[in-house]
N, C-alpha and C positions, 0 to 999 in steps of 0.2 A: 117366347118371342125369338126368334131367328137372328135377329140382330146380336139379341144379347149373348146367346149361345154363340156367335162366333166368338164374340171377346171373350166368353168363358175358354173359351175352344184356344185362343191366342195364348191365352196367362198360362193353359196347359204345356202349349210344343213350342212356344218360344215365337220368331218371328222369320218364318218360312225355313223353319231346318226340313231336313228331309224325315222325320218322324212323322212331322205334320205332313207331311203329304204321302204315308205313308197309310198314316191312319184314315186319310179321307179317302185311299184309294176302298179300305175294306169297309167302312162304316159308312161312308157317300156323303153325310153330312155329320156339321156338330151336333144340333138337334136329336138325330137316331143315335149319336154316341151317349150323350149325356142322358136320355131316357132308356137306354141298358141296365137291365140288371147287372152287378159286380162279380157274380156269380157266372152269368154267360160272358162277359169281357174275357172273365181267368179264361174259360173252357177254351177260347180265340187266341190262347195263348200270349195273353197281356199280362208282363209281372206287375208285382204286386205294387211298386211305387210309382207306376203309371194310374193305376186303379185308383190309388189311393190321392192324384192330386186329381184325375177326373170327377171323386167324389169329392173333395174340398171345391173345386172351382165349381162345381151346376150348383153350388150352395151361397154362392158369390154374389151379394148384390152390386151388380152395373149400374141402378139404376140412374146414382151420382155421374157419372161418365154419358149416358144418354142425357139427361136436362141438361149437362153444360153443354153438349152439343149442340140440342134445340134451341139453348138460349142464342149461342153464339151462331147460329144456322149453319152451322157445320156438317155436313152429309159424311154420313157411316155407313162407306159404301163395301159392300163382301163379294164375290162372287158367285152366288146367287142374285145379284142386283143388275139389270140392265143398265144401268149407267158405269159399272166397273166396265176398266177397259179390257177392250178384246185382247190388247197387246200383252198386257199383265197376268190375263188369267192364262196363260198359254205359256207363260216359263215354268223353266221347270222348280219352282217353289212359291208360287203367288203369295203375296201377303192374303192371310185371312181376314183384316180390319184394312178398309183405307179409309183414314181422317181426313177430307177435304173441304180447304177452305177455300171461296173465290168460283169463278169462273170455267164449269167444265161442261159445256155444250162442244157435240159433236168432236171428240176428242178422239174418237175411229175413226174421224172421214180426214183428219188433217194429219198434214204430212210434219214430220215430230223429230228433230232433232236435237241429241245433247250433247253441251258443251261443258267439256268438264279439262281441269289441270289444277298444276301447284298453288298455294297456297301465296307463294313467299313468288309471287312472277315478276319479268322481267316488264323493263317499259316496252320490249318487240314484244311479247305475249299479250301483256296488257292491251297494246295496238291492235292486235292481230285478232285477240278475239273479240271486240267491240264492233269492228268493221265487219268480220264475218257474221257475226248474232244482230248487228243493225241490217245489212244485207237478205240476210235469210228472212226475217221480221217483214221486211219491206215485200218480199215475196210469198207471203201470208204462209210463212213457214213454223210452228210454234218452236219456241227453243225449250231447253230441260236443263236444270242445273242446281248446286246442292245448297245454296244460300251462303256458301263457306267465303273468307276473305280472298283475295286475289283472283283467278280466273273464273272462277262461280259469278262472283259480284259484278265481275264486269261485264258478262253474260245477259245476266239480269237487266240490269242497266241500261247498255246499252238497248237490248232491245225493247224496255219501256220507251226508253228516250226515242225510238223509229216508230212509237204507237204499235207494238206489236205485243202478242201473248205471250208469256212466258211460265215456266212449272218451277218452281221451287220444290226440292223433295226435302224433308229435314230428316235431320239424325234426330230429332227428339220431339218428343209432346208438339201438334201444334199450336198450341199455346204459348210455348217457348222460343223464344228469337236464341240463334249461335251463332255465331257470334253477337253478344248484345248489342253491340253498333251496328247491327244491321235492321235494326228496327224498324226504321224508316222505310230502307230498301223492300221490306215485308211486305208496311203500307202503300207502298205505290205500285208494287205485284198486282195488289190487291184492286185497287182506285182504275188500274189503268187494263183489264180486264184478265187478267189472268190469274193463278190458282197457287196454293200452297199446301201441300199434301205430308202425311206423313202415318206411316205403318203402325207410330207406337203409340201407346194411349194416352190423352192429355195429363200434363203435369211429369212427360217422363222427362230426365235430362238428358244433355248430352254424353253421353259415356262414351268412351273413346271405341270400345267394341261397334255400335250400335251405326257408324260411316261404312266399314267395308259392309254390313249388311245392306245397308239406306243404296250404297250403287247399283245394286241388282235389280233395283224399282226403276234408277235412271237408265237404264240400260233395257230393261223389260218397260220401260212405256215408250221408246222412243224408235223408229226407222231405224236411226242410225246414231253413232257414241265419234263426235271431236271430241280427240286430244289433244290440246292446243302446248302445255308446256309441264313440265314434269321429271323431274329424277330416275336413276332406273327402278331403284325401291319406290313406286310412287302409288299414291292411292287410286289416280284417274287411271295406272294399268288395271289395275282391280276391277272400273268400270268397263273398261275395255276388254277385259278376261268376259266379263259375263257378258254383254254384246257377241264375244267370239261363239260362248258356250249355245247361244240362244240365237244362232245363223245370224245375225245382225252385222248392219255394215260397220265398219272400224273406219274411222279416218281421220288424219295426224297432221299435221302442222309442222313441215323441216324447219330446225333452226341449227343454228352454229353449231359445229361439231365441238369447239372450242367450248359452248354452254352445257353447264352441268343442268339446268333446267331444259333443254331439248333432247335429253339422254332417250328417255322416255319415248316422246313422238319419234324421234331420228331411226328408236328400234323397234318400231312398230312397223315404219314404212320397210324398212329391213324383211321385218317377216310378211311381210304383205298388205299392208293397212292401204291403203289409198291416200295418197297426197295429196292435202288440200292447202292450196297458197290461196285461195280465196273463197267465198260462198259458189261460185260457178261450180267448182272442182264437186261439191258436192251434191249441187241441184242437178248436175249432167247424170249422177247416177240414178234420177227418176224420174218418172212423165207426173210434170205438175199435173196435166188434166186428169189426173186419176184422183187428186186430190181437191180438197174442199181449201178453199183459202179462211185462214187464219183471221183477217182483215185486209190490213193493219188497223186499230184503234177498234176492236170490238170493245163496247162498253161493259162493265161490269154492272150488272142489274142492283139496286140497293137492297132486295133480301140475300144477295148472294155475300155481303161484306160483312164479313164476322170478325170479330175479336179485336174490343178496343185493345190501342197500346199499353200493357202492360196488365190483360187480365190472364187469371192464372188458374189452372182449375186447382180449388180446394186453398187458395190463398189468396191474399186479399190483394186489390188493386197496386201495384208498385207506382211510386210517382218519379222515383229514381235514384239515384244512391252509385255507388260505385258496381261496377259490372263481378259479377260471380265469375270467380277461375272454375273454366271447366277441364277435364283431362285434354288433349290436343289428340284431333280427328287423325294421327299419323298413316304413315303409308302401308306395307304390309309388312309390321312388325312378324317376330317368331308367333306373336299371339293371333296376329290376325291373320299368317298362314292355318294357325290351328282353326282357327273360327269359319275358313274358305273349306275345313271337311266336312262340317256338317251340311253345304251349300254345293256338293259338288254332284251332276248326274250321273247317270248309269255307266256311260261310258268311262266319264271320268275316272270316275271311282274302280272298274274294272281293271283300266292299264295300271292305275295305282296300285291295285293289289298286285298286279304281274312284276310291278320292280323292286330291287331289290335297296341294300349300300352298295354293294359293288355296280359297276359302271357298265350299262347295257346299249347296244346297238338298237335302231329303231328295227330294226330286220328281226330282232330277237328279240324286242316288244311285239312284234305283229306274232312272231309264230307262238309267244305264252298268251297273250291276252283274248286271241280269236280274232279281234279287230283288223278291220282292214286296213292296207297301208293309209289313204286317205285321212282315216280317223285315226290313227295311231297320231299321225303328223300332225295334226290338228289338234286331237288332245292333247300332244306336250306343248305346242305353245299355249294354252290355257293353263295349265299347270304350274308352267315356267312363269305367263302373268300373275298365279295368285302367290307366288314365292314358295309352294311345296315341294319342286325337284331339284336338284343341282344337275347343271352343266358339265360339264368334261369333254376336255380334247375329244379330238375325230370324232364328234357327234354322239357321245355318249350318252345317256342317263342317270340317273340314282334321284332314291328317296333322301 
């Protein structure tokens, strides 16, 4: 079954590193990788402890993770599926499993933006992105955002609250609410037509790793990535970085210079993000008639509403109790620069190799790397978003 071989295909290369897309550029699918002899894998130059979780995982039964699906009508959707979005199979490291709950009719014809920021916002963030996601809502725009506290939720929210679609992407199982106060907020995703997706398999949790990955779906399903409020170490650059990486539009939110949560947007518009003081700012950068409206208030059909409150795969119903501490989704720790190398493209990863520690001119990034100026430029500020270079006087570089 094709379905299953991708989730076999997932537990092998992780959740979109570049191995996996490495391996589907020579083998084209899971299905002709797992029906390989071990014998021709080697000859292809595959060592031996790739071989060896290939052959542990085609031996895997999924079948538990498929019935909790069916039960909960949760669509297991891959890239072989027509219903995966065009937007997603086009970055450069698509999830091979998406878990979607809710409402996903016509998700290529509508126009998709995400709003993402801190955690910890101010009450102008707070304001600012309610009014922007109820606006954009109101103009049958679908919004994107990570379920997380502070700017995600209010994302959400608000654009229930305007009758309009919204995506939730989670960092973990979608079975699992993360924050567990947001539970509610899930159900009315859900009730009020919109969707709740997520890459990892049910029953996974939140691990702190598993956010800077989960942005690159926000970012890869959406037009265009708000950053409404945020630190300069922040996790919404992250989403922003892969937006940049994947031609997508960037657009930011000025706030006080004074505010240590507008660090973030203040230096995005800096490097060139578009400034948006309101939904206009954003809807000007595209011809709505190109676009399918949203609604506002598309309903959610009743076989599309999966997963009561508090069902779990592989554990028994919760009725409630005190909320499970998870690791905190932070911004781009030193771990989670390391975890943006497995996630970085061609390019990227090329000027990477060309720099050094000592401190290099972009002029002497373009002449070792090959890259042209354009993209030399471009790729350090993706770099500099995912926290892997350092800065230096006169415009310099280093790793």
């Amino acid at each position: 079954m094709a379905v299953a071989d991708w989730i076999r295909f997932q537990q092998v290369y992780g959740f979109g590193s570049v191995r996996a897309a490495k391996a589907l550029e020579k083998w084209h699918s899971p299905t002709l990788l797992f029906h390989t002899e071990e014998r021709l894998l080697r000859q292809h130059g595959m060592k031996e402890e790739e071989c060896r979780r290939i052959t542990e995982a085609a031996k895997t039964d999924v079948s538990p993770i498929l019935s909790f699906c069916e039960k909960n009508k949760v669509r297991i959707l891959t890239p072989e599926d027509d219903l995966y979005p065009d937007r997603l199979r086009h970055i450069y490291s698509p999830p091979a499993v998406l878990y979607v709950a809710g409402n996903w009719e016509n998700i290529d014809e509508i126009l998709t933006i995400a709003v993402v920021g801190t955690r910890r916002c101010t009450e102008y963030g707070s304001r600012t992105a309610r009014q922007i996601s109820a606006d954009l809502a109101a103009r049958g725009v679908i919004t994107v955002s990570g379920l997380a506290k502070g700017i995600d939720s209010c994302c959400h929210d608000a654009t229930v609250q305007a009758g309009g679609r919204t995506i939730a992407v989670q960092g973990c199982g979608i079975d699992v609410t993360y924050p567990a106060a947001n539970r509610g907020l899930k159900r009315k995703i859900l009730e009020n037509g919109g969707a709740v997706i997520s890459e990892f398999p049910p029953g996974a949790e939140p691990n702190a790793y598993h956010f800077p990955i989960r942005n690159r779906i926000i970012a890869g399903l959406s037009h265009g990535t708000l950053v409404v409020e945020g630190e300069q170490q922040s996790g919404s650059l992250i989403t922003a970085g892969f937006a940049l990486t994947e031609g997508r539009d960037v657009f930011a939110v000025p706030g006080n210079v004074d505010s240590a949560m507008s660090q973030a947007p203040n230096w995005l518009i800096r490097e060139g993000a578009v400034m948006a003081r309101d939904a206009g700012d954003i809807l000007a950068e595209y011809d709505l008639a190109e676009y399918r409206a949203a609604g506002p208030a598309d309903a959610a059909l009743p076989e599309q509403m999966p997963l009561e409150t508090g069902e779990r795969f592989g554990r028994p119903r919760q009725s409630g109790g005190a909320a499970r501490k998870s690791p905190t989704p932070g911004a781009a720790s030193a771990r989670g620069a390391d975890l943006m190398l497995e996630h970085l493209n061609q390019n990227q990863r090329i000027l990477l190799g060309a720099m050094s520690s000592e401190p290099q001119t972009a002029d002497e990034l373009v002449a070792q790397s090959g890259l042209s100026v354009p993209e030399v430029l471009s790729v350090l500020t993706q770099l500099e978003i995912f926290g892997i270079i350092k800065i230096h006087a006169g415009h310099r570089f280093s790793r």
